[in-house]
C-alpha positions as CSV (number, residue, x, y, z in Angstrom):
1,X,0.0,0.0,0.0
2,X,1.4,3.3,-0.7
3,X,1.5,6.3,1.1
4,X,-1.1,8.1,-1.3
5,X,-3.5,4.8,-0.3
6,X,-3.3,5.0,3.4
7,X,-3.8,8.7,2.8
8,X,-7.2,8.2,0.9
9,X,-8.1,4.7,3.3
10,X,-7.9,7.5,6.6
11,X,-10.2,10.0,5.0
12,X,-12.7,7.5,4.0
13,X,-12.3,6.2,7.8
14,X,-12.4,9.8,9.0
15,X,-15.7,10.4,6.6
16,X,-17.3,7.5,7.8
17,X,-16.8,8.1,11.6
18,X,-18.5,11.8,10.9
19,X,-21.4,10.5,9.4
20,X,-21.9,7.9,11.8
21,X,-21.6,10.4,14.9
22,X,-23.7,12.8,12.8
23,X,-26.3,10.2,12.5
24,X,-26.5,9.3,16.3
25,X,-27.2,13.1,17.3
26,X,-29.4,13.2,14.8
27,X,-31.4,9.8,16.4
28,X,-31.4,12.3,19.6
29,X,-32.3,15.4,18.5
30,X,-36.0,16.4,19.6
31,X,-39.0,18.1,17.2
32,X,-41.6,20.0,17.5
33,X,-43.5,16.4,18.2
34,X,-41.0,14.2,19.0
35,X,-38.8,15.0,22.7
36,X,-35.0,14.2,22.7
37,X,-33.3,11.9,25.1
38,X,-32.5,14.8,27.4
39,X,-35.9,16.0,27.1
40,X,-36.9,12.7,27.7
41,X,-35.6,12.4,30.9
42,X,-36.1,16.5,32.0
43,X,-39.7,15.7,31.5
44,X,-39.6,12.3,33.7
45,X,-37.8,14.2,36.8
46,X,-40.4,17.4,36.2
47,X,-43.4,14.7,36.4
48,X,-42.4,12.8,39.6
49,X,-41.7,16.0,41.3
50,X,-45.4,17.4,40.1
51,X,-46.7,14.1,41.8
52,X,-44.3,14.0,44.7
53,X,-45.6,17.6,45.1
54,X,-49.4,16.8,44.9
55,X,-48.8,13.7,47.3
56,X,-46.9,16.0,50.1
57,X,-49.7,18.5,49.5
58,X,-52.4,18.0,52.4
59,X,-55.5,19.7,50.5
60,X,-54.8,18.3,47.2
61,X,-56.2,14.7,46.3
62,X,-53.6,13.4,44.4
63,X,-54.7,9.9,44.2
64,X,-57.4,10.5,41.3
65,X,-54.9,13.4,39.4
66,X,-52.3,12.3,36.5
67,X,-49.8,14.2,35.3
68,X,-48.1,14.3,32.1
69,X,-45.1,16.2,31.0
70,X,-43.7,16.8,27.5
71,X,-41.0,19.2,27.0
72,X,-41.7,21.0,30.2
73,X,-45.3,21.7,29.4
74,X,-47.5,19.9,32.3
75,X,-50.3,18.3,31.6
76,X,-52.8,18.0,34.6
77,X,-55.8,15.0,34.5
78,X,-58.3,13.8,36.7
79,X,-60.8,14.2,39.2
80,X,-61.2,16.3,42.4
81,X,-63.8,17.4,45.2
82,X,-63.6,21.2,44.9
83,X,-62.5,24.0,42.4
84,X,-60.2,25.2,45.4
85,X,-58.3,21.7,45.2
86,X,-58.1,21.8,41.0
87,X,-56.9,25.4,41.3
88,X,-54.5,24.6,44.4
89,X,-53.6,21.4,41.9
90,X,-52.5,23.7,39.6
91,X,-50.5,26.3,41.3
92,X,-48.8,23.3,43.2
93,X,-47.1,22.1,39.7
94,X,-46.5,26.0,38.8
95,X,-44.3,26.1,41.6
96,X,-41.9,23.2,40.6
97,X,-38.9,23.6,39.3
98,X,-38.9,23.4,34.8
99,X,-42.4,23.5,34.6
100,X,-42.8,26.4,31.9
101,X,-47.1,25.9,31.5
102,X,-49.6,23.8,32.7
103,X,-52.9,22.5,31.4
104,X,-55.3,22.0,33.9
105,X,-57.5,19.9,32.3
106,X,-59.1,18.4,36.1
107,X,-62.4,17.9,36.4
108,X,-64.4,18.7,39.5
109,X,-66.7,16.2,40.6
């Protein structure tokens, strides 16, 4: 092999190791529909805390509300006694920490 060959073998190699990197980021990037692995996972932490923070919360029944998270927005879903609880619901997954909106979409019952 000459030295023009191993020349033109490491640039292939070199071409190929940026297109497969390229294509990985690509598999995580996020879109307007679609969240990226670190989206992904913001979203999981923000929705346990939401819950976490409805379970520690004495006037809110958290049992019968869901919560749903996609890229920070929070999705609120359920059923409680009294439009106090659905409004204290709300402001209780306001207050956490990422939460950019949320939906309140409970029901009062």
């Amino acid at each position: 092999m000459t030295i023009r060959e191993s020349a033109v073998n490491r640039s292939r190699r070199t071409m190929l190791s940026a297109a497969l990197a390229s294509a990985l980021l690509a598999a995580c990037a996020g879109s307007p529909t679609k969240e990226s692995t670190g989206e992904l996972i913001d979203d999981s932490v923000i929705t346990t805390k939401v819950k976490s923070a409805l379970v520690a919360d004495k006037t809110v029944s958290a049992v019968d509300v869901s919560v749903e998270t996609f890229k920070g927005r929070v999705l609120l879903a359920g059923f409680v006694k009294s439009p106090d609880e659905r409004q204290r619901a709300e402001s209780v997954a306001r207050a956490v920490t990422g939460v950019k909106a949320v939906s309140n979409q409970i029901e009062v019952r």
